[in-house]
Residue frames as qw, qx, qy, qz and C-alpha x, y, z in Angstrom:
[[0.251, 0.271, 0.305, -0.878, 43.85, 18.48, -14.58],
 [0.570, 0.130, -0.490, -0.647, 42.31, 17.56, -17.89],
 [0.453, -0.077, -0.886, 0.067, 41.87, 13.63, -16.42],
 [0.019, 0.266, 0.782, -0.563, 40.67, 14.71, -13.08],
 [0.372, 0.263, 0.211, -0.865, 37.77, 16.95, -14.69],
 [0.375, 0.229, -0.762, -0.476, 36.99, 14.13, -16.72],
 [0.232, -0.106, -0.903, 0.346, 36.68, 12.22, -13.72],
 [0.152, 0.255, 0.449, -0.843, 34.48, 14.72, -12.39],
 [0.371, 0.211, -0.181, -0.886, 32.25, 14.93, -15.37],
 [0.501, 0.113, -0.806, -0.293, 31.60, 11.38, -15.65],
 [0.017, -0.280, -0.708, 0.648, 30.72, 11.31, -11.87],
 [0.383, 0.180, 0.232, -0.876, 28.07, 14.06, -12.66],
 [0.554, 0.073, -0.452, -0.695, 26.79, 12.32, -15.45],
 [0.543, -0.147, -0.824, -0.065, 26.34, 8.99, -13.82],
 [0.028, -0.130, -0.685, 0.716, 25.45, 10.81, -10.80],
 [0.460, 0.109, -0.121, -0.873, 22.12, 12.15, -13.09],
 [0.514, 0.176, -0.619, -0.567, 21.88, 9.36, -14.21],
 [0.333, -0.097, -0.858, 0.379, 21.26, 7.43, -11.25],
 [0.322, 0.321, 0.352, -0.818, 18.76, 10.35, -9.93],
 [0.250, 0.120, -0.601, -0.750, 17.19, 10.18, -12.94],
 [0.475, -0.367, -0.750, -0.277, 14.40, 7.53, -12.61],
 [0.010, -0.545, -0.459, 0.702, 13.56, 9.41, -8.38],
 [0.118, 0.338, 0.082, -0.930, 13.12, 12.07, -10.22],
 [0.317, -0.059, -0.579, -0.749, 10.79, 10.96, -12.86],
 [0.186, -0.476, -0.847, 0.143, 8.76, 8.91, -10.06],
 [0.030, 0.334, 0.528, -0.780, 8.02, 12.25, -8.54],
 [0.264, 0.445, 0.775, 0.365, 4.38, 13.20, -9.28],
 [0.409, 0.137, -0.040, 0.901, 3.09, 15.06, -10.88],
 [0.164, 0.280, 0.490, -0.809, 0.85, 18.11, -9.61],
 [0.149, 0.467, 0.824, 0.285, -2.89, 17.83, -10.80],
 [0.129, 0.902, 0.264, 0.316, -3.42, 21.21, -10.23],
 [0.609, -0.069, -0.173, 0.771, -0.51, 23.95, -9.24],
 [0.193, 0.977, 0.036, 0.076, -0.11, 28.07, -8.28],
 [0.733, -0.236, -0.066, 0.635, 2.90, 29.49, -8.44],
 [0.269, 0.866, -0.009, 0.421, 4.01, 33.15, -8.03],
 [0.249, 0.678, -0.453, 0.523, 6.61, 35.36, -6.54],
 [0.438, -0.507, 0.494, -0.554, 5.42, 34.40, -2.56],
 [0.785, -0.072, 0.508, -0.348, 3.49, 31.31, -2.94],
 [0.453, 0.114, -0.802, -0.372, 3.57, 27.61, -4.41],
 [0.672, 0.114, 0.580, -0.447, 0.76, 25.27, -3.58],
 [0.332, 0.272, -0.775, -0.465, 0.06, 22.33, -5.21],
 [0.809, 0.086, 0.359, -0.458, -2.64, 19.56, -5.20],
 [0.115, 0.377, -0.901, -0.183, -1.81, 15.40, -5.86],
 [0.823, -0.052, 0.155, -0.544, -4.04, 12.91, -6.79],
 [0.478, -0.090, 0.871, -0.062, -3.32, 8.96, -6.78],
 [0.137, 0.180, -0.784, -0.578, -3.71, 7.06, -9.67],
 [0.025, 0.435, 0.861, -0.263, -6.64, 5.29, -7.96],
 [0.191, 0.704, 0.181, -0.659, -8.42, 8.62, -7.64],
 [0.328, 0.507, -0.330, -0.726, -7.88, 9.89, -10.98],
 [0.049, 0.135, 0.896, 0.421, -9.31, 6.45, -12.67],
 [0.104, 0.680, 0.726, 0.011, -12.40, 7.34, -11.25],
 [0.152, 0.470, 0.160, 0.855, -13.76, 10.53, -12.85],
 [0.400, -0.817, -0.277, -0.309, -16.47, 11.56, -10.21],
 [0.675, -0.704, -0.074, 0.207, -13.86, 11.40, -7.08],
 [0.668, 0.165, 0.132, 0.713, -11.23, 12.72, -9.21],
 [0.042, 0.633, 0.349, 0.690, -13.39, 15.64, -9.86],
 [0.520, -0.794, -0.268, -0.165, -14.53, 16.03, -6.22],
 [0.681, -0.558, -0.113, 0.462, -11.45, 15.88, -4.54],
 [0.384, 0.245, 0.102, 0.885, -9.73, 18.20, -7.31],
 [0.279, -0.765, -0.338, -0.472, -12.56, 20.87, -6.54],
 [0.706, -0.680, -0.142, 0.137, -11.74, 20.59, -3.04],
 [0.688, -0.325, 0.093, 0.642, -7.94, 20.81, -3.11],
 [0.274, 0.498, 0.256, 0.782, -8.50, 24.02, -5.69],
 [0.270, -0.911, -0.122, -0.287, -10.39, 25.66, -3.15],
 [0.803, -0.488, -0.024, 0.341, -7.81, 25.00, -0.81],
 [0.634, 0.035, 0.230, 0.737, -4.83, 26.52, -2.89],
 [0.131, 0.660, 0.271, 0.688, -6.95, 29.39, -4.00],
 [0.635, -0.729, -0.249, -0.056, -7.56, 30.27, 0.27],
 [0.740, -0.386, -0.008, 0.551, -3.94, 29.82, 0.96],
 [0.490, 0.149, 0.106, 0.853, -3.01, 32.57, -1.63],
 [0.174, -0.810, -0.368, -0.422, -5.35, 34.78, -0.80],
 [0.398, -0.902, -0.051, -0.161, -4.50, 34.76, 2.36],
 [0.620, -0.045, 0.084, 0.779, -0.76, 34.77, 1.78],
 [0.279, 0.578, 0.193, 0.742, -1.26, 37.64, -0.20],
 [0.404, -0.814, -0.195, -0.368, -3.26, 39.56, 2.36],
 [0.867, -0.348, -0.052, 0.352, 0.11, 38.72, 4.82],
 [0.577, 0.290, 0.193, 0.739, 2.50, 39.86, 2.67],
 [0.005, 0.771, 0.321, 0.551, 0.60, 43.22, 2.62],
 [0.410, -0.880, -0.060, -0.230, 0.98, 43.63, 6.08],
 [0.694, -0.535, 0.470, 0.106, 4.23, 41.96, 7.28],
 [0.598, 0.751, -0.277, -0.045, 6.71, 41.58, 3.89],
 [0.059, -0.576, 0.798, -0.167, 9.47, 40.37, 6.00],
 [0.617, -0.166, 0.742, -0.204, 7.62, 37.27, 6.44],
 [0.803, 0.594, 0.030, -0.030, 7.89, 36.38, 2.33],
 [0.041, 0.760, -0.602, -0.241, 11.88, 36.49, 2.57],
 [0.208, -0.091, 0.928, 0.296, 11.05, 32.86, 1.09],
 [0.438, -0.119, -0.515, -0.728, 8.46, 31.93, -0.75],
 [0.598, -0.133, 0.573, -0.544, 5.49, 29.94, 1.32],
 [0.525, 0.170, -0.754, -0.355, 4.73, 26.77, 0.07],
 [0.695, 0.104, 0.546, -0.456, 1.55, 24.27, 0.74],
 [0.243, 0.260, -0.928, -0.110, 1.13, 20.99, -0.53],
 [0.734, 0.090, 0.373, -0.560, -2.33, 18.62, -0.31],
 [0.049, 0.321, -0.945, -0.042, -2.05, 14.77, -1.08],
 [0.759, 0.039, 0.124, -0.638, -4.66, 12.42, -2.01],
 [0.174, 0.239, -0.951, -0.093, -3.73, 8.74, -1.44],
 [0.697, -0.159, -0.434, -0.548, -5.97, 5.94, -1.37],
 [0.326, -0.498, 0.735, -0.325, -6.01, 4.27, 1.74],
 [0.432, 0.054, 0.899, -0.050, -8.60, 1.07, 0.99],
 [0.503, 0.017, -0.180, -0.845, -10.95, 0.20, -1.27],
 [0.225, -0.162, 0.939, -0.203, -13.86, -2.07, 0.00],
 [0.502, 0.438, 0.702, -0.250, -16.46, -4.42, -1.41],
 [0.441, 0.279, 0.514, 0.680, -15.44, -2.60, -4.48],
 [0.130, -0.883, -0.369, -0.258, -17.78, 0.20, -3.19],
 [0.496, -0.862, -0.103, -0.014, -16.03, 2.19, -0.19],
 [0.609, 0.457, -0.179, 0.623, -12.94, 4.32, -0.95],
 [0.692, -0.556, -0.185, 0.421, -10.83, 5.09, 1.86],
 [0.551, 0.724, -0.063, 0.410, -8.75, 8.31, 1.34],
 [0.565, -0.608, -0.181, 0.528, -6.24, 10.01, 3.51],
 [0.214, 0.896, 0.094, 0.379, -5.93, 13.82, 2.63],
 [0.663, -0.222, -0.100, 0.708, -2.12, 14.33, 3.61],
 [0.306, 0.886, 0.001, 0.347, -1.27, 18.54, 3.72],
 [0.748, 0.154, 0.163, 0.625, 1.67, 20.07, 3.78],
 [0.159, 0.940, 0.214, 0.213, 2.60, 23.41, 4.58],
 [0.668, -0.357, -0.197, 0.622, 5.41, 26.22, 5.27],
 [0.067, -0.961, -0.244, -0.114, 4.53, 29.50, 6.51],
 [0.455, 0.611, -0.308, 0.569, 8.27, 30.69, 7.37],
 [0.692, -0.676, -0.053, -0.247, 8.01, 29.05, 10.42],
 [0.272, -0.609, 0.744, 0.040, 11.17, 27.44, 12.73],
 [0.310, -0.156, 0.938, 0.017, 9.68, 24.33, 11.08],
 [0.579, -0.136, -0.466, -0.655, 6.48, 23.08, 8.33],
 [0.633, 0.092, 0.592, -0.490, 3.32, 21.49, 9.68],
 [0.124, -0.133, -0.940, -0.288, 1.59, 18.22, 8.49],
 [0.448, 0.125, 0.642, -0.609, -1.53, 17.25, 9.27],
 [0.118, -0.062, -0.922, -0.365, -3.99, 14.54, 7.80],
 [0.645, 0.155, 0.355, -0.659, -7.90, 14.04, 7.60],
 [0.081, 0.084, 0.936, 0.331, -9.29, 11.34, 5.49],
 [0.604, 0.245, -0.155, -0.742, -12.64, 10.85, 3.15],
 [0.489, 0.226, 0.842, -0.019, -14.77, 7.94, 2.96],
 [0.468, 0.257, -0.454, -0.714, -16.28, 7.88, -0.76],
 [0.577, 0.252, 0.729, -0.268, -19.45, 5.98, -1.62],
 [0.144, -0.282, 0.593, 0.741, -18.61, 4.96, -5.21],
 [0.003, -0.448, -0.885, -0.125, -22.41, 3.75, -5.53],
 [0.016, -0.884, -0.408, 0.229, -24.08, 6.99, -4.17],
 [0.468, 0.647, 0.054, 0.600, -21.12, 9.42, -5.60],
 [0.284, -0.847, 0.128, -0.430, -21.08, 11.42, -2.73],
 [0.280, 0.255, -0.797, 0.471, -18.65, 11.40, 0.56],
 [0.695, -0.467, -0.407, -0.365, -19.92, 9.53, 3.81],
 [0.474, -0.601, 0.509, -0.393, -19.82, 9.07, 7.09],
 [0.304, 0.171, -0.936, -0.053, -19.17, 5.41, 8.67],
 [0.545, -0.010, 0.330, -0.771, -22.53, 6.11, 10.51],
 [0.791, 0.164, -0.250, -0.534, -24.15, 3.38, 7.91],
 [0.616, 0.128, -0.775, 0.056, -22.12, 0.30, 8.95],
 [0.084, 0.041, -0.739, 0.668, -22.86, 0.92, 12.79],
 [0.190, -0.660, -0.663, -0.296, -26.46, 0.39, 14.38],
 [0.123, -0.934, -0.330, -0.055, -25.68, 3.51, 16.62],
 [0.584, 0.197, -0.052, 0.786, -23.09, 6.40, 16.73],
 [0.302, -0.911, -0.221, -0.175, -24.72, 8.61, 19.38],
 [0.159, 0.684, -0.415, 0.578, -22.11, 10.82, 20.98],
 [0.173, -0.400, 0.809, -0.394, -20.87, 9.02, 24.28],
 [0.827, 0.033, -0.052, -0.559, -22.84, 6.02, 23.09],
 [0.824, -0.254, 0.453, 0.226, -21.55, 2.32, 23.28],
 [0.803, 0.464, 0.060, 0.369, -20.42, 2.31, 19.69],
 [0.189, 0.752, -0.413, 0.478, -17.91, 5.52, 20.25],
 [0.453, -0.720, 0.487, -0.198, -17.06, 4.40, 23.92],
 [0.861, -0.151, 0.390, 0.289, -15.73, 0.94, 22.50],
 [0.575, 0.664, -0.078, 0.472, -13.81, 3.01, 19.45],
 [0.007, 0.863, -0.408, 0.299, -12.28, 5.29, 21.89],
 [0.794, -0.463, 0.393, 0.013, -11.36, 2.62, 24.33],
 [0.864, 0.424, 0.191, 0.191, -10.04, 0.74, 21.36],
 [0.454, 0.786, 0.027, 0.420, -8.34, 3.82, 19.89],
 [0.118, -0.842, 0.496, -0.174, -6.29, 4.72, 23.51],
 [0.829, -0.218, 0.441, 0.267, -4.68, 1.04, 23.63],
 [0.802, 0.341, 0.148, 0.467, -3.45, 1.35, 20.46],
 [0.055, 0.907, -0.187, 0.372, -2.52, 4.92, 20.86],
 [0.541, -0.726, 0.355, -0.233, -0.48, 3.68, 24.26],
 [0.856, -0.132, 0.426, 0.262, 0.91, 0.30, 23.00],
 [0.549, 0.749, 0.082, 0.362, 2.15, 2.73, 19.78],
 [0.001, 0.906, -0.304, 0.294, 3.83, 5.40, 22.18],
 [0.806, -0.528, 0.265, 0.033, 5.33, 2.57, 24.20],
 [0.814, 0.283, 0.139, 0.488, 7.06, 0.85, 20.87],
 [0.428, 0.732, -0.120, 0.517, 8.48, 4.52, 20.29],
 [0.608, -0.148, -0.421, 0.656, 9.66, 4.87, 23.90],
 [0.205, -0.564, -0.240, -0.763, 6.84, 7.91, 24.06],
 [0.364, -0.505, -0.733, -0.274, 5.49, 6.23, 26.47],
 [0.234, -0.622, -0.370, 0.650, 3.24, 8.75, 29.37],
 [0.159, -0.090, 0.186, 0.965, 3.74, 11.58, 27.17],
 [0.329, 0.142, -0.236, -0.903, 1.07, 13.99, 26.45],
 [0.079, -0.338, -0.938, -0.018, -1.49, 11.47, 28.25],
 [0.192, 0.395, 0.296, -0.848, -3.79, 14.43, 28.60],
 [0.252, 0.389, -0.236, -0.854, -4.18, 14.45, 25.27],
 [0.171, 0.001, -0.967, -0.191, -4.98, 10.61, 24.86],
 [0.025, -0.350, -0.802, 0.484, -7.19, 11.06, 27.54],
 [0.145, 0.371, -0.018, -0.917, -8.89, 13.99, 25.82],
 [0.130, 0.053, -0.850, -0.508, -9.93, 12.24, 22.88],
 [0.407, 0.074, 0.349, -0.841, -13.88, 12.19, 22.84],
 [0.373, 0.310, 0.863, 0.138, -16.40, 9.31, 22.19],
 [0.483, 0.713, 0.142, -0.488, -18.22, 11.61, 19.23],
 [0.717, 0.559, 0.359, 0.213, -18.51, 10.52, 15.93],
 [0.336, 0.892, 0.036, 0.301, -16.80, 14.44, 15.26],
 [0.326, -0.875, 0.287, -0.213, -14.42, 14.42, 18.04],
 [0.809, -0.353, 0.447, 0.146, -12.54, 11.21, 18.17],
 [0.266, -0.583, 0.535, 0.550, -10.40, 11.85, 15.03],
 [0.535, 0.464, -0.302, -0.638, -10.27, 11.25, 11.36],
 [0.612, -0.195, 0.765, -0.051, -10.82, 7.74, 10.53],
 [0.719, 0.373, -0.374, -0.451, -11.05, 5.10, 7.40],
 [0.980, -0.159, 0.091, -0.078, -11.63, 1.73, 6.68],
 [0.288, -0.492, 0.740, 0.358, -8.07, -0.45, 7.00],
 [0.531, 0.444, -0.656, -0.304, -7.06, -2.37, 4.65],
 [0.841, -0.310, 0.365, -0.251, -7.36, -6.44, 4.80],
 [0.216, -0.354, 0.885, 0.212, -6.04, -9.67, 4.39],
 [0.403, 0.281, 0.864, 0.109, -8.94, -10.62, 3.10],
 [0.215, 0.243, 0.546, 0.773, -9.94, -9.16, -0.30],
 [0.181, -0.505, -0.703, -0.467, -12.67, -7.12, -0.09],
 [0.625, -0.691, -0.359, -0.052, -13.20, -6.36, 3.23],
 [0.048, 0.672, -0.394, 0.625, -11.63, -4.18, 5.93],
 [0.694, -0.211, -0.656, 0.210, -10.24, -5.50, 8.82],
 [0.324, -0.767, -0.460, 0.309, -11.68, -2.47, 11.20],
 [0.126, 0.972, 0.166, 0.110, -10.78, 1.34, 11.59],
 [0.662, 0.147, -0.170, 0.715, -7.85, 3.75, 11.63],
 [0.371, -0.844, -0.260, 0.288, -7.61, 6.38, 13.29],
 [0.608, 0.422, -0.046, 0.671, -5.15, 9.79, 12.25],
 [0.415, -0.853, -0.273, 0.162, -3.54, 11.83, 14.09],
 [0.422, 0.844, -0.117, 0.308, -1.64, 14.68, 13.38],
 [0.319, 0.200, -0.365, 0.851, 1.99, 16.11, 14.88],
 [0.098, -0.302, 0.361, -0.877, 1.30, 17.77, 17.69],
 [0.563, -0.358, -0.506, -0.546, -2.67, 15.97, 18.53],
 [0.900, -0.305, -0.306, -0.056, -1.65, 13.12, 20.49],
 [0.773, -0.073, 0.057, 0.628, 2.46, 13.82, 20.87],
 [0.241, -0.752, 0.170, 0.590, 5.00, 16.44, 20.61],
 [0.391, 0.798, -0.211, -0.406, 6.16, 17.12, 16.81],
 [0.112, -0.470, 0.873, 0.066, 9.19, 15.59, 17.27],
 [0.481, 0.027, 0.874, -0.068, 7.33, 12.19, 17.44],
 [0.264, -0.035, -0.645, -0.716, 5.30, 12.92, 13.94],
 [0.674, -0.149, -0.262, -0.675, 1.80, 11.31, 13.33],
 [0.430, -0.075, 0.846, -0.305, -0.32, 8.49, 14.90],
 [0.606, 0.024, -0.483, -0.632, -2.10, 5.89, 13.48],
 [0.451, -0.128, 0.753, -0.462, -4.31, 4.39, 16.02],
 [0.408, 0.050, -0.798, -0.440, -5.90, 0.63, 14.78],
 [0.498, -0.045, 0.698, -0.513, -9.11, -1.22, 16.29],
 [0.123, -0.028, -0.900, -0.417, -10.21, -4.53, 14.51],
 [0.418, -0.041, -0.221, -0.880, -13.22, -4.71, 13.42],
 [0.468, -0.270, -0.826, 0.162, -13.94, -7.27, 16.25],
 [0.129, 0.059, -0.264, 0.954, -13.83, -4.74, 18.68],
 [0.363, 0.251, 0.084, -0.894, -17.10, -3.44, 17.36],
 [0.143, -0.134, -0.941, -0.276, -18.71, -6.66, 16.09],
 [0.082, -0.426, -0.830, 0.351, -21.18, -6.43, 18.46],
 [0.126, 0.615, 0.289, -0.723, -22.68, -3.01, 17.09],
 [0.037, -0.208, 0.698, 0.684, -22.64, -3.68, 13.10],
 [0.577, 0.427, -0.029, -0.695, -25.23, -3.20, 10.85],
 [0.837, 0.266, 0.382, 0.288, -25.54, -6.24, 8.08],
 [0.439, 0.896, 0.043, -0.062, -23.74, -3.58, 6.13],
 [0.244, -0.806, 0.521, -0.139, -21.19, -3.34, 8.36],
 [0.720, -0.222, 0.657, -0.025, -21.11, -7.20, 8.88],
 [0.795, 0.552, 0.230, 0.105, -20.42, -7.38, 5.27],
 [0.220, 0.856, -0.434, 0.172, -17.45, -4.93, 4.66],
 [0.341, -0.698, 0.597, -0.202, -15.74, -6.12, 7.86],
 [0.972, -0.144, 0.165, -0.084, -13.55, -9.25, 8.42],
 [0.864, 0.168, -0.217, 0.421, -9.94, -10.85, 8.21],
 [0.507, -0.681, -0.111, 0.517, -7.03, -9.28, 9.70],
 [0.215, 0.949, -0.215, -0.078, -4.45, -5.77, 9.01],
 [0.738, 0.480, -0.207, 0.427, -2.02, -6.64, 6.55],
 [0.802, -0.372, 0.008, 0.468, 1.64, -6.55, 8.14],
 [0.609, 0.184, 0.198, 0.746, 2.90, -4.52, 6.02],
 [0.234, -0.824, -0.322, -0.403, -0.15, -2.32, 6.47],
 [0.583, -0.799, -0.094, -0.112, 0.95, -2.34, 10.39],
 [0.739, -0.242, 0.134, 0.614, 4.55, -1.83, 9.79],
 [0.240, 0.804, 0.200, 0.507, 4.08, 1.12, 7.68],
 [0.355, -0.001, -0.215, 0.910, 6.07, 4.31, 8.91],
 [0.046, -0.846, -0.531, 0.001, 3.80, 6.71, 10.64]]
């Protein structure tokens, strides 16, 4: 008995000790609540937090966010207590997606939430940062027009249901919840959250992404989309701004990425 709990203890300890370096990767929260119902947290990227101005902006943001969620936990609770027989817990992710020309941070603004449902929700938006003006932007400036059902949005959306259709095919999706492909609107505000890709060539972004939450495009089950159109596509509508950012192709690894 003495030998076998030996065994055992020497398991645990090399079993820590093997966790040991996961756990220290996980990061940590840059700003946190925690109380008897709720935990929310907010994560920034190392990227983010070098710079101070977009560190600052997105923390601001992702506090309001955490302060909103307990509020209106709390204000739940008050009315419906059975739905706190866990705590709720939300969760808001700031990852850099690109940065281009050394000017034009890409973010994707992952959240995270569980409301004591049969299951948590995701869902993703993304921020363009303009590291020269300080302020977020639109991708209005790289395009010479971005008029709601104008050419520039009717060659993004076109763009954005091939990939969206040659994506559901690889997963064996394919048909599903074409309503909702089909839905998808040429508007600058309607055709989903987008940022520049990454390239193979330094500097420069080799055209747009597209996010789409669980449920947008697909059933749950299938998770998120990420719909790509190179930044050929839309040569033909670029600003010199634009024709500056844009160019080489999306990194493999970029387009092998789990969605």
């Amino acid at each position: 008995m003495a030998f076998a709990r030996t065994l055992a203890l020497a398991g645990a300890i090399a079993g820590a000790a093997a966790l040991g370096p996961a756990l220290a990767a996980e990061p940590k929260p840059d700003f946190s609540i925690k109380t008897k119902w709720v935990e929310a947290t907010v994560i920034l990227d190392a990227k983010i937090k070098a710079d101070p101005a977009l560190a600052a902006n997105c923390l601001a943001e992702g506090k309001k966010w955490t302060e909103k969620n307990r509020t209106d936990a709390d204000k739940e609770r008050k009315q419906d207590p059975d739905l706190f027989r866990n705590a709720w817990s939300f969760e808001r992710k700031y990852e850099t997606r690109s940065v281009v020309d050394g000017r034009y941070v890409s973010i994707v603004r992952a959240d995270y939430e569980y409301t004591g449902g049969a299951h948590p929700n995701s869902s993703s938006d993304t921020i363009l940062w303009d590291r020269s003006a300080g302020k977020r932007i639109s991708i209005r400036p790289f395009f010479t027009e971005t008029a709601d059902d104008g050419p520039t949005l009717k060659a993004m959306r076109r763009g954005v249901i091939a990939s969206l259709e040659a994506e559901k095919k690889k997963r064996g999706a394919e048909g599903t919840d074409a309503s909702a492909i089909e839905a998808i609107e040429p508007k600058l505000l309607k055709i989903g959250p987008v940022s520049l890709a990454p390239s193979t060539e330094e500097g420069k972004s080799s055209g747009l992404t597209f996010h789409y939450s669980p449920y947008a495009v697909g059933s749950y089950a299938e998770g998120e989309y990420i719909a790509f159109v190179p930044w050929e596509t839309l040569k033909p509508y670029l600003t010199s701004e634009g024709a500056k950012i844009f160019g080489g192709a999306r990194p493999k690894d970029d387009e092998d990425r789990p969605q």
